[in-house]
C-alpha positions as CSV (number, residue, x, y, z in Angstrom):
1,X,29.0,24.4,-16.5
2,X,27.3,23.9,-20.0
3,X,28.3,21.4,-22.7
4,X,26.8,21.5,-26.6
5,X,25.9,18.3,-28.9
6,X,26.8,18.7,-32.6
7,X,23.7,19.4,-34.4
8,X,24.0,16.0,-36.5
9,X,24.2,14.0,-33.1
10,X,21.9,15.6,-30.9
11,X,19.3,15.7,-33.9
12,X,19.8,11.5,-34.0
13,X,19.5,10.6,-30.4
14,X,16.2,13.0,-30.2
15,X,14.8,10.9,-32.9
16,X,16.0,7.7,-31.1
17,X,14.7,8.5,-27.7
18,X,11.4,9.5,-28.8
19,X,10.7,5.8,-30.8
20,X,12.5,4.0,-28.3
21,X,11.6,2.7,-24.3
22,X,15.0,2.9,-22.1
23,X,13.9,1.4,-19.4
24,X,13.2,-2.8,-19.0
25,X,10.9,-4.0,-16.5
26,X,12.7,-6.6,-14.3
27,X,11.7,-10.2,-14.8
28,X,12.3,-11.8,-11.7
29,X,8.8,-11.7,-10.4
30,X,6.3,-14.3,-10.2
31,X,3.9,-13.8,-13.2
32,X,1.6,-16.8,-13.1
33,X,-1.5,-16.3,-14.7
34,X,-4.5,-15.9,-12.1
35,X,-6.8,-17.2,-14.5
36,X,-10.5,-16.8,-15.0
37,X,-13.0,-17.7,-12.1
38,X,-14.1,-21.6,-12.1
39,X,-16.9,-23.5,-10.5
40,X,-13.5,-25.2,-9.1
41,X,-12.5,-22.2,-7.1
42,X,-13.6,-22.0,-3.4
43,X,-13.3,-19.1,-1.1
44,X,-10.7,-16.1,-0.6
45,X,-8.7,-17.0,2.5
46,X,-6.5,-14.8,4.4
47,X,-2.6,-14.7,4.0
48,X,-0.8,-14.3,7.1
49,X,1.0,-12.1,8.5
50,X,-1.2,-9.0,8.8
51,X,0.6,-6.3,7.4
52,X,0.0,-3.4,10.6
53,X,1.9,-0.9,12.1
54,X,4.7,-3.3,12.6
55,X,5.3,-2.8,8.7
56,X,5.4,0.9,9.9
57,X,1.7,1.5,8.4
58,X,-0.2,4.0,10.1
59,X,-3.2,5.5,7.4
60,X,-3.2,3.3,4.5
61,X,-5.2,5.1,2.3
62,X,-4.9,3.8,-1.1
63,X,-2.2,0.8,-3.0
64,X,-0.8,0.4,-6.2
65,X,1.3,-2.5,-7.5
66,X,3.8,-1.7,-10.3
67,X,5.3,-3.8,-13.3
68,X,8.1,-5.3,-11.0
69,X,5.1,-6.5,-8.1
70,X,6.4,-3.7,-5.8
71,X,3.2,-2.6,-3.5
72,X,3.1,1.8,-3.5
73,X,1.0,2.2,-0.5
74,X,-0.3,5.9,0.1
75,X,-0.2,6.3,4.1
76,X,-1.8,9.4,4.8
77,X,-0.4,9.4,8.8
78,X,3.1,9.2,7.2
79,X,2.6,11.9,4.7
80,X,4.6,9.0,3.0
81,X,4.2,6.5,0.1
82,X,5.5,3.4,1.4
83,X,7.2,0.6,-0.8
84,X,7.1,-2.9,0.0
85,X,8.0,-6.1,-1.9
86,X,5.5,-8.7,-1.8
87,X,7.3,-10.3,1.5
88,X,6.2,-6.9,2.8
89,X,10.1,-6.4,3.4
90,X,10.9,-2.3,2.6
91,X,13.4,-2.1,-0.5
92,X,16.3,0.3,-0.7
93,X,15.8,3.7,-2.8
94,X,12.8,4.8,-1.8
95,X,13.4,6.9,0.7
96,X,12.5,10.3,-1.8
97,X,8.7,9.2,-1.0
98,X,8.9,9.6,3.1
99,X,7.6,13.2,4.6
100,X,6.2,14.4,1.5
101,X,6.0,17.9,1.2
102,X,4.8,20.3,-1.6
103,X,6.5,23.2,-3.3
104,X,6.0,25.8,0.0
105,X,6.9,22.9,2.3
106,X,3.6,21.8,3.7
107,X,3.3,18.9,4.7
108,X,1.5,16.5,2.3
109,X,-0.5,13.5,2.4
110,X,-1.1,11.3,-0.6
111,X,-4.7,9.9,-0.7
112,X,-4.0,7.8,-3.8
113,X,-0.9,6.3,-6.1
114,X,-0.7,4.9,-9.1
115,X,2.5,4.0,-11.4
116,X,3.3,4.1,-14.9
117,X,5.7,2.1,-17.4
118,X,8.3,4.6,-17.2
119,X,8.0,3.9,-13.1
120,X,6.7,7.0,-12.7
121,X,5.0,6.9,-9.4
122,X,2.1,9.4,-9.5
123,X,0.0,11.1,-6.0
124,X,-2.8,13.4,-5.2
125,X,-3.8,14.6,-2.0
126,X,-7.4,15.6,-2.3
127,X,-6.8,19.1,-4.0
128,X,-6.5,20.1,-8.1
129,X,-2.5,18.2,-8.5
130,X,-0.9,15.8,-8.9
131,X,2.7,14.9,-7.9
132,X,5.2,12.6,-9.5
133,X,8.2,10.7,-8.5
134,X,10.7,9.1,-10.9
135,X,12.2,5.6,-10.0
136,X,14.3,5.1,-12.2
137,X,15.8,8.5,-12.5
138,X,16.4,8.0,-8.8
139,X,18.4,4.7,-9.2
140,X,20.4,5.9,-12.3
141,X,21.2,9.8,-11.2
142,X,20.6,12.4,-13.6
143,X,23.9,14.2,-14.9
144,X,22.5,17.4,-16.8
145,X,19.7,18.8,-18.1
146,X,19.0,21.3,-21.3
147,X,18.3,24.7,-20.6
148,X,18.5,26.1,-23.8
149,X,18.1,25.1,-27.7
150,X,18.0,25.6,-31.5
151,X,15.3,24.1,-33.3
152,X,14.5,23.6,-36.9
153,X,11.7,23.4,-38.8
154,X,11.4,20.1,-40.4
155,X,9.9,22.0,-43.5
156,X,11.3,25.6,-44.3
157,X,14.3,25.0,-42.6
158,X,13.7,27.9,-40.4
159,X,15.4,27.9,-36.8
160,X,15.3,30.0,-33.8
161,X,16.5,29.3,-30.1
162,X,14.1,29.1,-27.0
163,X,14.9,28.8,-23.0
164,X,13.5,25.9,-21.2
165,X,10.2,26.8,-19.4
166,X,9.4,29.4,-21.7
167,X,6.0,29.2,-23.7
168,X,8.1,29.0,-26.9
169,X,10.1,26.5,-25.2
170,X,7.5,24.1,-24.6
171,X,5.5,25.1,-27.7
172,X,8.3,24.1,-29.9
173,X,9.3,20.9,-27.7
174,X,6.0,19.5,-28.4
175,X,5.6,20.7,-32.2
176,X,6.6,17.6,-34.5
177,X,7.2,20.2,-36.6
178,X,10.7,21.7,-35.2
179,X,13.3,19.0,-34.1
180,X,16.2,20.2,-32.0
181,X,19.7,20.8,-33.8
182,X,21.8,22.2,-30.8
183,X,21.3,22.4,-27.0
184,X,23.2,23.6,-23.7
185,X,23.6,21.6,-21.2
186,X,23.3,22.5,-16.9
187,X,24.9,20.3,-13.7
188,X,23.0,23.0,-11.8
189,X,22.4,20.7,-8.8
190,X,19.7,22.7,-7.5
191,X,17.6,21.9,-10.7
192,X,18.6,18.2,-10.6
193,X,17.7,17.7,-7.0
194,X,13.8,19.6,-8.1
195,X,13.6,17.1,-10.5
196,X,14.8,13.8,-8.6
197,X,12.7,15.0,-5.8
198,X,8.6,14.9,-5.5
199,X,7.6,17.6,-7.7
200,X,4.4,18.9,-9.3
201,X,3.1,16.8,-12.6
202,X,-0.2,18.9,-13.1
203,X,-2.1,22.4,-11.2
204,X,-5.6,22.9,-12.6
205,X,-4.5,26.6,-11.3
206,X,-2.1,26.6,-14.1
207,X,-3.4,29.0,-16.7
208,X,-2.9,26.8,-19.5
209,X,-4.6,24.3,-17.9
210,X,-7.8,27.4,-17.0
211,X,-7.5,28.3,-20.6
212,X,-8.0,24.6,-21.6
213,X,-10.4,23.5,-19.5
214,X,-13.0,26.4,-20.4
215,X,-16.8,25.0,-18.9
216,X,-15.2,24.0,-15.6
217,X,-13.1,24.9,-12.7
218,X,-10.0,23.7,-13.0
219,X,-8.4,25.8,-10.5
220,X,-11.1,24.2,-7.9
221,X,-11.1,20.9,-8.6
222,X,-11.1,18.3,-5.8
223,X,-8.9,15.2,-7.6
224,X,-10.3,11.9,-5.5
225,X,-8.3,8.7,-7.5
226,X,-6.4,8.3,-10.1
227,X,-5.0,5.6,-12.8
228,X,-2.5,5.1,-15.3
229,X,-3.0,3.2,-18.5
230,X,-1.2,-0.2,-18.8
231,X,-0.2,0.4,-22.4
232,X,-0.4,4.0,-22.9
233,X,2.2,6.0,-21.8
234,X,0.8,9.5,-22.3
235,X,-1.8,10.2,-20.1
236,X,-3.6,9.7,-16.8
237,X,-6.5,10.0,-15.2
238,X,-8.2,11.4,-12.6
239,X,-11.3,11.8,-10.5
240,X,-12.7,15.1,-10.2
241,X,-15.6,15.4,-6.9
242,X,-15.5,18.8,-6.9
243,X,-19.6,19.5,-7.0
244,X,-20.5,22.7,-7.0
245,X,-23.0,24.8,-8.9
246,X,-22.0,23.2,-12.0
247,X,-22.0,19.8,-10.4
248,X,-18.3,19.5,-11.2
249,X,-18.2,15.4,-11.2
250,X,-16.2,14.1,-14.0
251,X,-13.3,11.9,-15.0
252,X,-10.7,13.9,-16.4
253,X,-7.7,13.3,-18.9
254,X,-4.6,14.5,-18.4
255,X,-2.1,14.5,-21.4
256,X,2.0,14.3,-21.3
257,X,3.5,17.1,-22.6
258,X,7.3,17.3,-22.6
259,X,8.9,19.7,-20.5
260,X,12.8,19.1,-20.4
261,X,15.3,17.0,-21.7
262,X,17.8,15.1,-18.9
263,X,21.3,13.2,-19.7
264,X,20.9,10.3,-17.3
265,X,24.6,9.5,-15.5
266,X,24.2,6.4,-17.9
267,X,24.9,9.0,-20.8
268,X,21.1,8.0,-22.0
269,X,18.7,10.9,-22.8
270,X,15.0,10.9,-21.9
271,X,12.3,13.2,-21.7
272,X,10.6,15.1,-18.4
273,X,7.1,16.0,-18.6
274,X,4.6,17.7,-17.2
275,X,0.2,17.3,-17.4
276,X,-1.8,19.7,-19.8
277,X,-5.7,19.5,-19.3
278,X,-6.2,16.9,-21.9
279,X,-10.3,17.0,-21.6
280,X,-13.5,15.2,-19.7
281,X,-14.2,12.2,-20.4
282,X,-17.5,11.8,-18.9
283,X,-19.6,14.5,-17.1
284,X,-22.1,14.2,-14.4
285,X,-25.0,12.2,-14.9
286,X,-27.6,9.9,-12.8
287,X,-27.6,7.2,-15.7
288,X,-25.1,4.3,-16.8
289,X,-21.6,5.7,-17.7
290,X,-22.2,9.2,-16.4
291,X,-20.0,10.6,-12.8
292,X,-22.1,11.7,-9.5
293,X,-19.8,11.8,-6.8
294,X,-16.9,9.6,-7.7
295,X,-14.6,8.4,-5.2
296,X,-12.3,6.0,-7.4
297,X,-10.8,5.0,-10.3
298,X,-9.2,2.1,-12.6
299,X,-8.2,0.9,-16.1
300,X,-7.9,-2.2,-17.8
301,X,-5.4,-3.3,-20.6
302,X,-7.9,-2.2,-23.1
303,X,-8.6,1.1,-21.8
304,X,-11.8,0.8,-20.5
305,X,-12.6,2.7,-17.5
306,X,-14.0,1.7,-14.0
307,X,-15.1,4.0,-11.2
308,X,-17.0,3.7,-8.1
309,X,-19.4,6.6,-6.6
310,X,-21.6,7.8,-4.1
311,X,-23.9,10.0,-6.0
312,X,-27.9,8.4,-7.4
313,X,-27.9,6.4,-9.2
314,X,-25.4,3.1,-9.8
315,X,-22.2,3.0,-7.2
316,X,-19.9,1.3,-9.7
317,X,-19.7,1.9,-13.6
318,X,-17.3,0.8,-16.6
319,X,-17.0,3.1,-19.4
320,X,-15.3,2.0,-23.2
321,X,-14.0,3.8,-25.4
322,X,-15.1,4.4,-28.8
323,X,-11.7,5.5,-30.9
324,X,-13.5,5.7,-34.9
325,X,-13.2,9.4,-34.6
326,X,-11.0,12.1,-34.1
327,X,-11.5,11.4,-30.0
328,X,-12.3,8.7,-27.7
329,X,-15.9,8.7,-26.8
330,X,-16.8,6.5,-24.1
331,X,-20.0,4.6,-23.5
332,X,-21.3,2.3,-21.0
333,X,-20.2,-1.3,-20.7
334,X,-22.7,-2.6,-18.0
335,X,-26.2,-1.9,-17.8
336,X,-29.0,-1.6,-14.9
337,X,-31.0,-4.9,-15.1
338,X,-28.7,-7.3,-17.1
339,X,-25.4,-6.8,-15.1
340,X,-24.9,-7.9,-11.7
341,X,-22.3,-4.9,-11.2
342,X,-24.7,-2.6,-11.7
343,X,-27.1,-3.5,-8.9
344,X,-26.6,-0.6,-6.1
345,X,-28.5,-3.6,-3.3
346,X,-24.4,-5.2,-3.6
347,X,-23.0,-1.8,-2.0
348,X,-23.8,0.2,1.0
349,X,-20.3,2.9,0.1
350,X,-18.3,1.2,-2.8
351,X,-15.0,3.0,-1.9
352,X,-12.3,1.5,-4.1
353,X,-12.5,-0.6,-7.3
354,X,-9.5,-2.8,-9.3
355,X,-8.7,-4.7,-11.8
356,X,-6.6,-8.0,-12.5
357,X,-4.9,-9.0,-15.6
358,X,-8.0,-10.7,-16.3
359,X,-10.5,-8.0,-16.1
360,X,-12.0,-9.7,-12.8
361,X,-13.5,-6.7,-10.9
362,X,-12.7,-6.0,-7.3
363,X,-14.8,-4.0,-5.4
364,X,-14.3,-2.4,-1.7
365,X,-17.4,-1.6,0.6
366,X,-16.0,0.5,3.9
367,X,-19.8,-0.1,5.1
368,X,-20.2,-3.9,4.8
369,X,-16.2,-4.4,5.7
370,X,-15.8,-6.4,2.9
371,X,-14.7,-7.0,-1.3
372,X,-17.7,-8.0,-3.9
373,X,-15.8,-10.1,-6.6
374,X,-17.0,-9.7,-10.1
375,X,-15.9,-11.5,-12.9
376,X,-15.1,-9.7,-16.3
377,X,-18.8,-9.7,-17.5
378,X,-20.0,-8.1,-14.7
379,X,-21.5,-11.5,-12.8
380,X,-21.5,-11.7,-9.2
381,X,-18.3,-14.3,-8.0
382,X,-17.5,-14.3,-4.2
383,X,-17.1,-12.1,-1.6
384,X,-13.9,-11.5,0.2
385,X,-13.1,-10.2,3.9
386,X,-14.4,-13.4,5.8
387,X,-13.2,-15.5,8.1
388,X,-14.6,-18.7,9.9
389,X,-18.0,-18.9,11.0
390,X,-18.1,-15.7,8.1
391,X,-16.9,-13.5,10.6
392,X,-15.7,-10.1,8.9
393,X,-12.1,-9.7,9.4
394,X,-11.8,-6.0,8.2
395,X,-13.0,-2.8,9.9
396,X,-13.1,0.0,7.5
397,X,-11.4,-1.4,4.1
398,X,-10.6,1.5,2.0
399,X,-9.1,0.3,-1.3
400,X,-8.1,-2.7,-3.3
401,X,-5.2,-3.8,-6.0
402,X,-4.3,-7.4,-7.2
403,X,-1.0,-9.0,-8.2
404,X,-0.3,-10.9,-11.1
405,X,0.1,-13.7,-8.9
406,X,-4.0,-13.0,-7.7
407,X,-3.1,-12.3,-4.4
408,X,-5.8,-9.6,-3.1
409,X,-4.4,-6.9,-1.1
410,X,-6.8,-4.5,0.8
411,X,-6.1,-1.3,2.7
412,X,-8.1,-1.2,6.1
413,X,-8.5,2.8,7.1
414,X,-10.0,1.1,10.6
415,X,-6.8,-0.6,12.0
416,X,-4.4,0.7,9.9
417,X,-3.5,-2.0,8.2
418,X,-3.2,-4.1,4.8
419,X,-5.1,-7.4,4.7
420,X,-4.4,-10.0,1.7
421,X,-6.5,-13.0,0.7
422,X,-6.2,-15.7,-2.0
423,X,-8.3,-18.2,-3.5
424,X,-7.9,-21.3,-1.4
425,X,-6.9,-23.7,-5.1
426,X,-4.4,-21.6,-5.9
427,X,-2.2,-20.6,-3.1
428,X,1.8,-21.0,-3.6
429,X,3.7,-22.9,-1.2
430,X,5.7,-19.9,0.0
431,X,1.9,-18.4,0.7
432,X,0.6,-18.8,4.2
433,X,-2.8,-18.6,4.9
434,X,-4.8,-17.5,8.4
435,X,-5.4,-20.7,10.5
């Protein structure tokens, strides 16, 4: 069944939804301000309970916490993301992220999540893609989607009519040039459920993406993290460890491109997109601010850039970006010898690294079973993971993430679980911490 917009109309609610953002963050979550670290503040205690495999964990391989404080947890021995609230009680409408499986229905298992703004919930599992999941298309239903168009050209007034998914489809979708005067609408359901389902964001295989991404190997890439920018909406990033010949270790952009257009079952209309190859960031290197090995990945609100790795010479770097020219060219924000972070004698396998709303770093060692806590300058804090008598609590912590709240949740590879730890000052009443 197809429907068709009068040209006047459609053309108006295109310009709308491009300059506009539908959806509002709920704001019902705690959002008290951590705060910088103080000589006031003592020592990260434990919260109780453990979150294990009564929480139905199994392989918690990675976290995330979006917008609305919901933890994504990606549990490789599910083949699952896994959604709790910060009760660790497992909300409705998630159930699209259990038993991942790709496009030939092989099982998959997500080694790292990250969401977005738009709540799009974003995955890898070790190989060249990445997956995404839409939240909020999920809770509001999607009632059509364009298959076909006439476009315009803003200036000669030229028009012609593309298919969606062809090259002059997409060309013209992303050309500022040509708006879109008239379009058909589907209820295929088959092509609604592909799209409120898992599906594929990016394929280095792609041979755009080849084409694109001309000095390396896109088609072998070996994606190990990713993040999204707080405040832009238009990218991600990723981790790339593949090695090789080339010594294929680099940060990579990945740019939105749009790819449909849905009518949501609340009559809004809102773009689909898919990831073009949007360049390397940084290349491989043994100095500050260059990639050997990298195992993660985070941002902060300004855009700056912190990974962890296992290649010589510095296990944890922060990148900025320069924006003067016609491209962001990042540079190193710490430095050997006058920045704590810097010093590899803190790490034996810096694994995971995050961020707080405050820029404090957070830094996961698997070896020493424990989190190095820096402050935004780089300057050793505290360490995190101990209990009484500074026993380690943790066998094999994997990765890290912090609420706005402060609280410290960790992912433990060794017992399958997810530890979380506050500073003892500033612990809420309804926060219980380890005896």
């Amino acid at each position: 069944m197809m429907n068709r917009f009068s040209s006047l109309g459609l053309l108006l609610i295109i310009f709308l939804i491009s300059c506009t953002e539908r959806f509002v963050v709920p704001s019902d979550i705690d959002s008290n301000d951590s705060g910088q670290f103080g000589a006031g503040d003592t020592t990260f205690l434990q919260i109780s309970p453990l979150w294990d495999n009564s929480f139905g964990l199994e392989q918690p391989e990675e976290i995330s916490i979006a917008q609305d404080g919901r933890i994504f947890v990606a549990d490789k021995g599910n083949n699952s993301i896994l959604v709790f609230d910060q009760n660790g009680n497992r909300p409705d409408g998630f159930e699209g992220l259990r038993n991942l499986v790709d496009s030939d229905q092989d099982d998959f298992s997500p080694i790292d999540v990250d969401v977005d703004k738009k709540m799009n919930v974003f995955f890898i599992d070790g190989s060249q893609r990445i997956f995404v999941w839409n939240q909020y298309w999920n809770e509001i239903g999607i009632n059509k989607i364009m298959v076909s168009a006439t476009f315009i050209h803003a200036q000669t007034g030229a028009d012609t009519t593309a298919i969606a998914g062809t090259d002059l489809w997409l060309s013209l979708l992303n050309d500022n040039n040509w708006g879109i005067v008239e379009g058909a609408l589907s209820s295929d359901q088959a092509l609604i459920d592909s799209l409120m389902q898992p599906h594929l964001f990016y394929d280095g295989k792609n041979e755009m993406n080849i084409y694109l991404d001309n000095f390396y190997q896109a088609d072998s890439s070996k994606f190990t993290a990713l993040t999204t920018p707080a405040d832009n909406e238009n990218m991600v990033f990723v981790t790339d460890s593949y090695g090789g010949f080339n010594n294929q270790y680099r940060i990579v952009q990945v740019d939105f491109k749009r790819s449909l257009l849905l009518e949501l079952k609340s009559g809004d209309l809102v773009w689909a997109y898919r990831g073009q190859f949007g360049g390397t960031v940084k290349g491989f290197g043994t100095g500050a601010g260059t990639v050997n090995q990298p195992l993660s990945i985070d941002v902060d609100y300004q855009g700056n850039l912190y990974y962890t790795q296992v290649g010589n010479y510095f296990p944890v770097h922060m990148i900025y970006p320069n924006l003067s020219g016609d491209f962001a060219v990042y540079t190193s924000g710490f430095q050997p010898e006058a920045d704590d972070i810097m010093d590899p004698s803190w790490f034996s396998n810096a694994s995971d690294i995050a961020l707080d709303d405050n820029k404090n770093i957070y830094v996961v060692d698997d070896v020493h079973s424990d989190v190095t806590v820096f402050n935004s300058q780089g300057d050793f804090f505290k360490k995190a993971g101990y209990g009484q008598d500074s026993l380690k609590l943790m066998m094999e912590p994997c990765a890290v993430a912090v609420d706005q709240r402060g609280v410290l949740y960790v992912c433990d590879r060794g017992s399958g679980s997810i530890y979380r730890y506050q500073l003892s000052n500033s612990l809420d009443e309804d926060i219980t911490p380890e005896d």
